[in-house]
mmJSON file of the N, C-alpha and C atoms, coordinates in Angstrom:
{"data_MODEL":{"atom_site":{
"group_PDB":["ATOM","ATOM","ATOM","ATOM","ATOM","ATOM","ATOM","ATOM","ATOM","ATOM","ATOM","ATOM","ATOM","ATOM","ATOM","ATOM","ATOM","ATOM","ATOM","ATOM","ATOM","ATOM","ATOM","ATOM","ATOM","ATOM","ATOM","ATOM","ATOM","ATOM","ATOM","ATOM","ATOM","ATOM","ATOM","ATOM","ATOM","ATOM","ATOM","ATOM","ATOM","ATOM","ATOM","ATOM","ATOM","ATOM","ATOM","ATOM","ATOM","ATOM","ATOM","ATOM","ATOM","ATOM","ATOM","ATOM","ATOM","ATOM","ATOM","ATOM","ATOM","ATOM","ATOM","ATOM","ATOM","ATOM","ATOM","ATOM","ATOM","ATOM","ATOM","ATOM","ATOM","ATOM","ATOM","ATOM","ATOM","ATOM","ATOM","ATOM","ATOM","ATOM","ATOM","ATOM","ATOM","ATOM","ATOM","ATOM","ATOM","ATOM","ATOM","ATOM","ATOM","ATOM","ATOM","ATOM","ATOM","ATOM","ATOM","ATOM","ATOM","ATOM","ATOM","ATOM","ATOM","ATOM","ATOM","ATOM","ATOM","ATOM","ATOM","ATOM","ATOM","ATOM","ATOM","ATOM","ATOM","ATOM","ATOM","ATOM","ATOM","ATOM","ATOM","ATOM","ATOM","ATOM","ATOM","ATOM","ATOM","ATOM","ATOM","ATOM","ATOM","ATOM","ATOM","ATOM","ATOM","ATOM","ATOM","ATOM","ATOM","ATOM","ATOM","ATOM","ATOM","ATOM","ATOM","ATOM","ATOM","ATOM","ATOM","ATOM","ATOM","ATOM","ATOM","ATOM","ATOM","ATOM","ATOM","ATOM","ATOM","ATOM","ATOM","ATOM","ATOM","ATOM","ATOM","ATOM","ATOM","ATOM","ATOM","ATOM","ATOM","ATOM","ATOM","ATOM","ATOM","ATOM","ATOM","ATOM","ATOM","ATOM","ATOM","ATOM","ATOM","ATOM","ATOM","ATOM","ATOM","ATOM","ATOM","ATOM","ATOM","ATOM","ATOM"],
"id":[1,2,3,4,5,6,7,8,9,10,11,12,13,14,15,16,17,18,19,20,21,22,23,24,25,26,27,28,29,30,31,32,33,34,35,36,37,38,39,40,41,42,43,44,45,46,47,48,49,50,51,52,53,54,55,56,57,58,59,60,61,62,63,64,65,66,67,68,69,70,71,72,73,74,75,76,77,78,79,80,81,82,83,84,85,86,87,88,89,90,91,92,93,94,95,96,97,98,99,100,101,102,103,104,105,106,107,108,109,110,111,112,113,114,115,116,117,118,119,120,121,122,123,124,125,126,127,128,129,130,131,132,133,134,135,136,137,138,139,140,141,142,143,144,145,146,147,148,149,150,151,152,153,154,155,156,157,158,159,160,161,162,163,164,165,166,167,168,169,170,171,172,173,174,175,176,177,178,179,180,181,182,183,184,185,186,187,188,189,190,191,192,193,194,195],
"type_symbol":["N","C","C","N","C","C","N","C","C","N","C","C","N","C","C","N","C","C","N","C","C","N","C","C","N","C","C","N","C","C","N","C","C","N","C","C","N","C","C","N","C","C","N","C","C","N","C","C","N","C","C","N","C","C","N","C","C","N","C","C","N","C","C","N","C","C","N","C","C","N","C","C","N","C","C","N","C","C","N","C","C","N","C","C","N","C","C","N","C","C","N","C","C","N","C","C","N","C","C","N","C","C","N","C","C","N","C","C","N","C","C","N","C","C","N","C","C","N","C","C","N","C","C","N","C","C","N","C","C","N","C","C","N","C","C","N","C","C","N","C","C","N","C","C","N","C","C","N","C","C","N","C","C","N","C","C","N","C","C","N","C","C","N","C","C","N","C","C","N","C","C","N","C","C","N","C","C","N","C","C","N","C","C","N","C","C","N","C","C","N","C","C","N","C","C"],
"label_atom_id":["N","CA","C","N","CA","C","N","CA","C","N","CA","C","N","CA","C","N","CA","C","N","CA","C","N","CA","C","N","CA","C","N","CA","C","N","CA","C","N","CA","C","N","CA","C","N","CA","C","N","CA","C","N","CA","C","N","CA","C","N","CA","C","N","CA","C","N","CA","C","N","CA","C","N","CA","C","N","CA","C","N","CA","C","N","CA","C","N","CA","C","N","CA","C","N","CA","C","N","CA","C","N","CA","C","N","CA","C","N","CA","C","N","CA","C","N","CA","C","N","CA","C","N","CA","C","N","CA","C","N","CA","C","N","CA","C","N","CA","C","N","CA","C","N","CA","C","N","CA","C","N","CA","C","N","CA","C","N","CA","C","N","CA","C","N","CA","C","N","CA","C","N","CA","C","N","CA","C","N","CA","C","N","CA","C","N","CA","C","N","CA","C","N","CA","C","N","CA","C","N","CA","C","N","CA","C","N","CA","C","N","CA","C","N","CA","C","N","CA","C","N","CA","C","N","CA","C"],
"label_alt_id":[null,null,null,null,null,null,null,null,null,null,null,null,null,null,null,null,null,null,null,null,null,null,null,null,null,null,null,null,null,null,null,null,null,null,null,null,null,null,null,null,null,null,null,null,null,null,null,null,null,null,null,null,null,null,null,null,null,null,null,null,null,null,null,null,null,null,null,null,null,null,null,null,null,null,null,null,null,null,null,null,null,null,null,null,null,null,null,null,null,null,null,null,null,null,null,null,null,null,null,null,null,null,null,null,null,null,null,null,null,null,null,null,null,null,null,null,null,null,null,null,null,null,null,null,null,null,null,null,null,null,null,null,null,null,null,null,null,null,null,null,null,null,null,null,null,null,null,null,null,null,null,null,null,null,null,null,null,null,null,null,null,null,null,null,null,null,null,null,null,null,null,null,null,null,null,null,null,null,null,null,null,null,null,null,null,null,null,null,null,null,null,null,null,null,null],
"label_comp_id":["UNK","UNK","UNK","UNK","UNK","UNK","UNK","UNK","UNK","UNK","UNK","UNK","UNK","UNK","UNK","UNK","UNK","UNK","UNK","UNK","UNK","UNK","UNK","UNK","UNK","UNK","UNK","UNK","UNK","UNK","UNK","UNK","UNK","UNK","UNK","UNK","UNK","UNK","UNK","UNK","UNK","UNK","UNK","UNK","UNK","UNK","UNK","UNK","UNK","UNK","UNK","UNK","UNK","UNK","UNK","UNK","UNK","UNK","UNK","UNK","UNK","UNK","UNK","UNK","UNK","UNK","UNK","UNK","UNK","UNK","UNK","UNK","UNK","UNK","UNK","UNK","UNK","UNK","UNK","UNK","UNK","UNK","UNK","UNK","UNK","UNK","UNK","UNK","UNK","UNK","UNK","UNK","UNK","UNK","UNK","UNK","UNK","UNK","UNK","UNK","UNK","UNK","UNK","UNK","UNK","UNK","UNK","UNK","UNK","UNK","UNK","UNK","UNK","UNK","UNK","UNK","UNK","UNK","UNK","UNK","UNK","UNK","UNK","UNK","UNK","UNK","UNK","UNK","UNK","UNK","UNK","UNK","UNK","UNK","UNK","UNK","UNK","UNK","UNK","UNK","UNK","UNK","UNK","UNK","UNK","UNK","UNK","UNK","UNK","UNK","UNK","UNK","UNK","UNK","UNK","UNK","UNK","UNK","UNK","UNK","UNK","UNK","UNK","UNK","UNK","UNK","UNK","UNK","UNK","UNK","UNK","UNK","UNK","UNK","UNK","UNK","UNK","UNK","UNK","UNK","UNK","UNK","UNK","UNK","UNK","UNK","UNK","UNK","UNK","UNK","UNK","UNK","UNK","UNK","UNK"],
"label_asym_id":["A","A","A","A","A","A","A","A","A","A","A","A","A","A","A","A","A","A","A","A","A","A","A","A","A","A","A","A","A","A","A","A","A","A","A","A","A","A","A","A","A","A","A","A","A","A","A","A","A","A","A","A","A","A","A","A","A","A","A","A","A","A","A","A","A","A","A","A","A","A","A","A","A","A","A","A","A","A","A","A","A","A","A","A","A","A","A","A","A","A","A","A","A","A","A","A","A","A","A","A","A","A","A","A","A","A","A","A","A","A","A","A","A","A","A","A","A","A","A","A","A","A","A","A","A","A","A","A","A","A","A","A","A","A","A","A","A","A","A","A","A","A","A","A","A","A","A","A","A","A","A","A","A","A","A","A","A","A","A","A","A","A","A","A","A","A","A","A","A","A","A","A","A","A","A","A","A","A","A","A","A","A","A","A","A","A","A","A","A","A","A","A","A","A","A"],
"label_entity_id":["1","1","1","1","1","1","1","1","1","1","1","1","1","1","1","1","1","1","1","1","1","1","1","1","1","1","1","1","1","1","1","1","1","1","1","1","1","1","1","1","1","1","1","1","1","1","1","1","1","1","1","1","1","1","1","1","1","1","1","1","1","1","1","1","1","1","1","1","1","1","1","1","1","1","1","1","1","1","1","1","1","1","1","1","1","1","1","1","1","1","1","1","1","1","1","1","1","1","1","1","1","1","1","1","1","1","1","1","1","1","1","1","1","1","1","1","1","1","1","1","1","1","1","1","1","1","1","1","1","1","1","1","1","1","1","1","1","1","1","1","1","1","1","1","1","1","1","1","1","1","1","1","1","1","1","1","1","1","1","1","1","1","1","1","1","1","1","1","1","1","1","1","1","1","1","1","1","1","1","1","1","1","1","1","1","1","1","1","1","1","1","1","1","1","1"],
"label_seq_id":[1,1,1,2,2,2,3,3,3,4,4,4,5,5,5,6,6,6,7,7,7,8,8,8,9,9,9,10,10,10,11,11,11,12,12,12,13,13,13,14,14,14,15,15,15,16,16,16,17,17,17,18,18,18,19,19,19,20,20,20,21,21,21,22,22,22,23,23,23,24,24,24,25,25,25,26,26,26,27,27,27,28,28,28,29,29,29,30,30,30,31,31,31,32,32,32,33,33,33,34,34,34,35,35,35,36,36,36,37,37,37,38,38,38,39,39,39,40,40,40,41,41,41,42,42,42,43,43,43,44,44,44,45,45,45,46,46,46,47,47,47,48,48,48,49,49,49,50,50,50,51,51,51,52,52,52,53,53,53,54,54,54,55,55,55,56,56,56,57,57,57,58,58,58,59,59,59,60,60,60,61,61,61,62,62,62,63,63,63,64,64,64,65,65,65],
"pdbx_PDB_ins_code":[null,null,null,null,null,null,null,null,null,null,null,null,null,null,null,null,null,null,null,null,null,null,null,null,null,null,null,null,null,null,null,null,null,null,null,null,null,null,null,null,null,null,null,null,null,null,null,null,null,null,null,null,null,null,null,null,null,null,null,null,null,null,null,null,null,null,null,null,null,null,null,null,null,null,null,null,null,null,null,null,null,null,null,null,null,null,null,null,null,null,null,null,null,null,null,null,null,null,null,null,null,null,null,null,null,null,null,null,null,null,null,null,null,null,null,null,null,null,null,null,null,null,null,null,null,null,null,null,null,null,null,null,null,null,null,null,null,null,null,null,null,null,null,null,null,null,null,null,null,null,null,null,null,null,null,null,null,null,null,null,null,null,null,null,null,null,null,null,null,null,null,null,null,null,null,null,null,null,null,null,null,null,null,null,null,null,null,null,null,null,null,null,null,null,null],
"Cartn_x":[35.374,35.003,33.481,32.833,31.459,30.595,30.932,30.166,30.449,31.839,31.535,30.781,30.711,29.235,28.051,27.896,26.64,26.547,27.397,27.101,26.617,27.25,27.563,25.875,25.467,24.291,23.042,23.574,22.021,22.376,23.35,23.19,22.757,23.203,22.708,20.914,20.463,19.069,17.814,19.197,19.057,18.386,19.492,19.261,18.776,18.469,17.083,15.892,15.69,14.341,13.73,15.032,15.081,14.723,15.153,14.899,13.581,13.112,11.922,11.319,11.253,10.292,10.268,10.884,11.426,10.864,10.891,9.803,8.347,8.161,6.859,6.113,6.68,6.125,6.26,7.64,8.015,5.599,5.95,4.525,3.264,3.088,2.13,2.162,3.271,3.017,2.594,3.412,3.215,1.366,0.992,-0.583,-1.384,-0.962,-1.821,-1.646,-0.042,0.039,-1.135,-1.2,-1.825,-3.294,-3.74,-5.369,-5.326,-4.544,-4.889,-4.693,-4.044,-3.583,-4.954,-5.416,-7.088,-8.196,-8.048,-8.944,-8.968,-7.568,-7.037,-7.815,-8.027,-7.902,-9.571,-10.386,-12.15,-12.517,-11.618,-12.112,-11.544,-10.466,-10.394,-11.24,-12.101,-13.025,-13.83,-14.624,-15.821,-15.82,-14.603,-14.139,-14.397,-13.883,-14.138,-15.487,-16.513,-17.86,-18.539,-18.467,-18.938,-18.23,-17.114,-16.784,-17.35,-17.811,-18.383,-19.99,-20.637,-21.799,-21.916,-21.308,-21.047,-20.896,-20.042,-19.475,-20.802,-21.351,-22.726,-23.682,-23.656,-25.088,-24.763,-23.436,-23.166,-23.495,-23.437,-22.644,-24.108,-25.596,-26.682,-26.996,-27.072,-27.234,-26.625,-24.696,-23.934,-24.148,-24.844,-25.219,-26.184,-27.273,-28.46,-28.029,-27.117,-26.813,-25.871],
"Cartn_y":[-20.176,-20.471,-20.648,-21.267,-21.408,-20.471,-19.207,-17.791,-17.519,-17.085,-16.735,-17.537,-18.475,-19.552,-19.196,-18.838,-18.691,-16.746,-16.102,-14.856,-15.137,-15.682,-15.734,-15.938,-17.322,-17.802,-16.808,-16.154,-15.3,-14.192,-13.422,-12.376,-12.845,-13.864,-14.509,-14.865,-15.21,-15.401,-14.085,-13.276,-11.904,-11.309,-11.303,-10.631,-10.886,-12.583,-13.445,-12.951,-12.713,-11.583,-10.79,-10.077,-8.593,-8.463,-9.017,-9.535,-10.369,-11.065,-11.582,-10.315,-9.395,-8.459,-7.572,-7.142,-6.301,-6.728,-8.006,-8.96,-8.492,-8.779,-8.895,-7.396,-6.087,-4.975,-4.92,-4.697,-4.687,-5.393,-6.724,-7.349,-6.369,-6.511,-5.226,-4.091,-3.363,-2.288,-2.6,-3.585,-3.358,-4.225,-5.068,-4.989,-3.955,-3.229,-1.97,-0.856,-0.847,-0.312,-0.727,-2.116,-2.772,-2.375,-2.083,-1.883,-0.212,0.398,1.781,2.153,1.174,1.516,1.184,0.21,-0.674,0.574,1.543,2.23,3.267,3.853,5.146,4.48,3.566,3.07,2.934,2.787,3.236,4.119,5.107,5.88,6.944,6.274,7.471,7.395,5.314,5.411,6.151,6.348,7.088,8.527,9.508,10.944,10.266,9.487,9.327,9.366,8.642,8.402,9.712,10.595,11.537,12.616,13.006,13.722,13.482,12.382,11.848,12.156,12.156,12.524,13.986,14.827,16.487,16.909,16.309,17.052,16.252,15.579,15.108,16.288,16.371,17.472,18.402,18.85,20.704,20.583,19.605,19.575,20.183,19.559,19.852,21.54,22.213,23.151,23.965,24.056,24.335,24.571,23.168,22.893,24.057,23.727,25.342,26.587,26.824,27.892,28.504],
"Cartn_z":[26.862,25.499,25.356,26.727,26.327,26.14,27.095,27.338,25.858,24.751,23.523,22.794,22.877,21.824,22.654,23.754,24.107,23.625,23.949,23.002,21.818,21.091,20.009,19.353,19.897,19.871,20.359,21.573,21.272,20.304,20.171,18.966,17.598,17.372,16.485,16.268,17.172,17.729,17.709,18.13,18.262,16.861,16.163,15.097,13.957,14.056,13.603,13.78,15.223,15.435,15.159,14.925,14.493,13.022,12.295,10.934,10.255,11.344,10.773,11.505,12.56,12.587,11.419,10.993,9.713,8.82,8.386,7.325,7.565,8.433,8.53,8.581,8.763,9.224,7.785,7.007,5.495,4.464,4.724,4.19,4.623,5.976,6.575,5.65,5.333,4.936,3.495,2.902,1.244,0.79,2.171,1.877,1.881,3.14,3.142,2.027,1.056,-0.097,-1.231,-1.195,-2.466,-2.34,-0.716,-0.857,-0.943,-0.735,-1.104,-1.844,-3.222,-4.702,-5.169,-4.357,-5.162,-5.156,-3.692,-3.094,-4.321,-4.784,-5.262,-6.974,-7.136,-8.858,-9.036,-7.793,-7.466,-7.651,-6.632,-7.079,-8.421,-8.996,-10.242,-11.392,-11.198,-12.195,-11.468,-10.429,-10.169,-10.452,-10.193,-11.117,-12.647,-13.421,-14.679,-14.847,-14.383,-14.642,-14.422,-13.026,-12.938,-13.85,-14.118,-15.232,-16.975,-16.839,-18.183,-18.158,-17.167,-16.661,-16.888,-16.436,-16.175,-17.3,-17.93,-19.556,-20.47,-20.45,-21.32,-21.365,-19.691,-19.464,-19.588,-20.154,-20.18,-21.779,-22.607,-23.747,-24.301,-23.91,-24.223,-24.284,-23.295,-23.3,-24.298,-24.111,-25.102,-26.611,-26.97,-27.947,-28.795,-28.018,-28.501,-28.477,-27.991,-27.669,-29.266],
"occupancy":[1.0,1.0,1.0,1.0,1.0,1.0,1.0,1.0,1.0,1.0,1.0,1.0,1.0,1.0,1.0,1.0,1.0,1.0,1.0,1.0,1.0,1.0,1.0,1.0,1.0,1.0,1.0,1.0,1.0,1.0,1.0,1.0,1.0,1.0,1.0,1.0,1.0,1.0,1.0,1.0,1.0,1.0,1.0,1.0,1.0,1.0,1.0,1.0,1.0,1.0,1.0,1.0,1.0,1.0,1.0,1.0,1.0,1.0,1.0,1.0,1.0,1.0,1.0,1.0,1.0,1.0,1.0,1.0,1.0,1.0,1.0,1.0,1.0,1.0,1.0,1.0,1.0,1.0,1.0,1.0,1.0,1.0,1.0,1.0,1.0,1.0,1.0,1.0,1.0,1.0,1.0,1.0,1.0,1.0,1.0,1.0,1.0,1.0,1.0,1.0,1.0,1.0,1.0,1.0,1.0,1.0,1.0,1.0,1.0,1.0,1.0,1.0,1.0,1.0,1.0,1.0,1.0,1.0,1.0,1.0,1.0,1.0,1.0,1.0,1.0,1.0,1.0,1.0,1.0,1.0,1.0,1.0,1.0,1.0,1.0,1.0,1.0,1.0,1.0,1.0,1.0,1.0,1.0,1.0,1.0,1.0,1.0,1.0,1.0,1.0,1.0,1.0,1.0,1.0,1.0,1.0,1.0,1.0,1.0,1.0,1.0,1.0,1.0,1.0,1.0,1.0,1.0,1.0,1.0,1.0,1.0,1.0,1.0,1.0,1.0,1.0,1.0,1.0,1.0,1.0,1.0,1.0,1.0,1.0,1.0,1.0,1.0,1.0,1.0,1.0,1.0,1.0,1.0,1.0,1.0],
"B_iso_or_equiv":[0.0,0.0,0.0,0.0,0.0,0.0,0.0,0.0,0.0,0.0,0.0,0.0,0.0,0.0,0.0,0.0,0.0,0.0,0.0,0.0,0.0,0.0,0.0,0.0,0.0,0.0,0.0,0.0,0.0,0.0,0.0,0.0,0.0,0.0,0.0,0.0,0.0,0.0,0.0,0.0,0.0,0.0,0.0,0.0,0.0,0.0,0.0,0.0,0.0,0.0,0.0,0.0,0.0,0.0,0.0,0.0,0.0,0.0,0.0,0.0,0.0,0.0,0.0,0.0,0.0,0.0,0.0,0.0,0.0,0.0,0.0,0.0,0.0,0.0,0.0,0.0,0.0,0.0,0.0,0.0,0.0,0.0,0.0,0.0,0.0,0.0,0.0,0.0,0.0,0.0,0.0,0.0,0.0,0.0,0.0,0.0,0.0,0.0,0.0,0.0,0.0,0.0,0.0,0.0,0.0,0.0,0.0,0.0,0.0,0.0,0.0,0.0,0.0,0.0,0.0,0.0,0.0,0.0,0.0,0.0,0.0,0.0,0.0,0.0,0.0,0.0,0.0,0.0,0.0,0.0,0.0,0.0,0.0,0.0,0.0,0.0,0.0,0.0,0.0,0.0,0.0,0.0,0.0,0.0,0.0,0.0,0.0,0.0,0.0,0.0,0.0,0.0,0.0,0.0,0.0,0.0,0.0,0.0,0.0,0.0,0.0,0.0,0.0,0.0,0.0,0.0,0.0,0.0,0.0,0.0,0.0,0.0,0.0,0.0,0.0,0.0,0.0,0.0,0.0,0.0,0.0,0.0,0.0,0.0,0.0,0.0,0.0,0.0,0.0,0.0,0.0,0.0,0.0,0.0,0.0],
"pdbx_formal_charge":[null,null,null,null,null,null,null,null,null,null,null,null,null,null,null,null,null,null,null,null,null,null,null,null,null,null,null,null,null,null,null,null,null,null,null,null,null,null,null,null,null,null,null,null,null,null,null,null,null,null,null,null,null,null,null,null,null,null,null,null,null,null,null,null,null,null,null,null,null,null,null,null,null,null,null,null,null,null,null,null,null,null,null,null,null,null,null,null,null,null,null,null,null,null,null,null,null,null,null,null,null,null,null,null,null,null,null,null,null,null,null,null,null,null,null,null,null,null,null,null,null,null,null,null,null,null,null,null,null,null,null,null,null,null,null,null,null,null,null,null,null,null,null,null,null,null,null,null,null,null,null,null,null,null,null,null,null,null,null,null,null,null,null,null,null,null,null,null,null,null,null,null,null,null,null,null,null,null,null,null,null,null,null,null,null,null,null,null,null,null,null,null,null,null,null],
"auth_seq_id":[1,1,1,2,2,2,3,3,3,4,4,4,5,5,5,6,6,6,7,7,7,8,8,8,9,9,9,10,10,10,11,11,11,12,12,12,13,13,13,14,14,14,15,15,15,16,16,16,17,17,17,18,18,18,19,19,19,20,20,20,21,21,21,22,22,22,23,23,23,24,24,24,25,25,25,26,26,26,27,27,27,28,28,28,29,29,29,30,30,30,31,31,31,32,32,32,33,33,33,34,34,34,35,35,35,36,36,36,37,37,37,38,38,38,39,39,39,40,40,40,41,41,41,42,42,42,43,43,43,44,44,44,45,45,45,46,46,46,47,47,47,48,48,48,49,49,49,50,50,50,51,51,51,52,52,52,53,53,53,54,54,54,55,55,55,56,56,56,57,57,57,58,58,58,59,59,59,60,60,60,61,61,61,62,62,62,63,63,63,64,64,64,65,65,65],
"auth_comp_id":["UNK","UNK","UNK","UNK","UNK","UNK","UNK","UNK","UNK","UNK","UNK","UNK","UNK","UNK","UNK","UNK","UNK","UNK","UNK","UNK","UNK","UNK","UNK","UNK","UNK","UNK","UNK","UNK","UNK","UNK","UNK","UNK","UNK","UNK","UNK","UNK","UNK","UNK","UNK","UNK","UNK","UNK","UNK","UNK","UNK","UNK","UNK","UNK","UNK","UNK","UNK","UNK","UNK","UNK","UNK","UNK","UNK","UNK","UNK","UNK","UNK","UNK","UNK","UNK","UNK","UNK","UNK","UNK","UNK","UNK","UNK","UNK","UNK","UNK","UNK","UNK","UNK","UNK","UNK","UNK","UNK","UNK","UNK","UNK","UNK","UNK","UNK","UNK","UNK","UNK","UNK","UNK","UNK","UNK","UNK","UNK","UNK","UNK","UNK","UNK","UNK","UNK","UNK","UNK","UNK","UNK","UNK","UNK","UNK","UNK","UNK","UNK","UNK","UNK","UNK","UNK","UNK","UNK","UNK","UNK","UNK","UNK","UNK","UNK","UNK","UNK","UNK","UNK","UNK","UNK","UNK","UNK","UNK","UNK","UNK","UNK","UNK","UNK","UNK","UNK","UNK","UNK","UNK","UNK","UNK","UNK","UNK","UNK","UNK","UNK","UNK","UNK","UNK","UNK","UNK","UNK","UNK","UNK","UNK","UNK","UNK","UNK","UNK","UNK","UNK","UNK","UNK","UNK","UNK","UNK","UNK","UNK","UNK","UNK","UNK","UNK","UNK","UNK","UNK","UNK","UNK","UNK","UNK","UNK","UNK","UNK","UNK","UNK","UNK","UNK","UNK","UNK","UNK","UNK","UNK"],
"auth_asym_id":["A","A","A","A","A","A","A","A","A","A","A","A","A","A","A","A","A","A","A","A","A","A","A","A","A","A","A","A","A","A","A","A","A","A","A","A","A","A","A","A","A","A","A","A","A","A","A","A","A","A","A","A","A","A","A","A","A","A","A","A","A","A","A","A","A","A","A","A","A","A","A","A","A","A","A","A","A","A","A","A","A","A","A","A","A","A","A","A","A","A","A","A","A","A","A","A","A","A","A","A","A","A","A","A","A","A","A","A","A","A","A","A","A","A","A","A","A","A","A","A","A","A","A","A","A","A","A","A","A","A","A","A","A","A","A","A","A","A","A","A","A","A","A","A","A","A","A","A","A","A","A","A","A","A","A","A","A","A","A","A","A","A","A","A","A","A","A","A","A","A","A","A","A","A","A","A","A","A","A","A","A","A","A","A","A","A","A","A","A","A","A","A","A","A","A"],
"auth_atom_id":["N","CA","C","N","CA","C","N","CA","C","N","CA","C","N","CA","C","N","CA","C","N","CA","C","N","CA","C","N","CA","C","N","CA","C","N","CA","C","N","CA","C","N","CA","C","N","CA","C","N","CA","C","N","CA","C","N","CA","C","N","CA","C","N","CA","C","N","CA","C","N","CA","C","N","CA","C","N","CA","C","N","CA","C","N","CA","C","N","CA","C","N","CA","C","N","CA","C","N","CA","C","N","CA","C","N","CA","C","N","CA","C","N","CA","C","N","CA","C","N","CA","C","N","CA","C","N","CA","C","N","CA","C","N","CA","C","N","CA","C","N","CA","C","N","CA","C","N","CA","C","N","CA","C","N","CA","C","N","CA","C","N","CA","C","N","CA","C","N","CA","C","N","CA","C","N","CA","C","N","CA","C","N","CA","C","N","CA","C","N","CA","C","N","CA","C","N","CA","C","N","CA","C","N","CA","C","N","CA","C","N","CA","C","N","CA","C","N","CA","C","N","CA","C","N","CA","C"],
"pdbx_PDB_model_num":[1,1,1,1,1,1,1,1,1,1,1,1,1,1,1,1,1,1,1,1,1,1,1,1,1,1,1,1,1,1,1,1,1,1,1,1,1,1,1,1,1,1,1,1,1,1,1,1,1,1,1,1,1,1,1,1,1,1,1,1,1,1,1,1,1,1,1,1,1,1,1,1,1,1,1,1,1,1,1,1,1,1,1,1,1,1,1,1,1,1,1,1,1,1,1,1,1,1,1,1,1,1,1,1,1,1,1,1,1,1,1,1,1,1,1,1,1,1,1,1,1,1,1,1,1,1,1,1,1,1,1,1,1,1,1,1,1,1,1,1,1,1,1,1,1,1,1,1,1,1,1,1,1,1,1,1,1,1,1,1,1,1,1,1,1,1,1,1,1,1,1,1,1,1,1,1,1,1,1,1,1,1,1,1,1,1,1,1,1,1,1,1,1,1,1]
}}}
């Protein structure tokens, strides 16, 4: 009877482990999501700014023409 409580107890232990590893890779990943959503949202203002830049200075020329 004792060997099944002592099974019992490490699978249990076991798969506690297993589960907080899972947690934690799970957090890992969804930080490294949040800074490459931050990275991706930099640079779509910096395409905005330089597209706003580009289309100013074409608009001049255009213009005289």
């Amino acid at each position: 009877m004792n060997i099944v409580i002592s099974m019992f107890a490490f699978s249990l232990v076991l798969l506690i482990g297993l589960l907080w590893r899972s947690y934690r890779a799970k957090l890992r990943l969804n930080k490294s999501l949040v800074e490459k959503n931050e990275r991706i949202s930099d640079l779509n203002l910096m395409k905005d700014r330089l597209f706003s830049v580009v289309s100013h200075d074409l608009r001049g020329p255009m213009a005289s023409l």
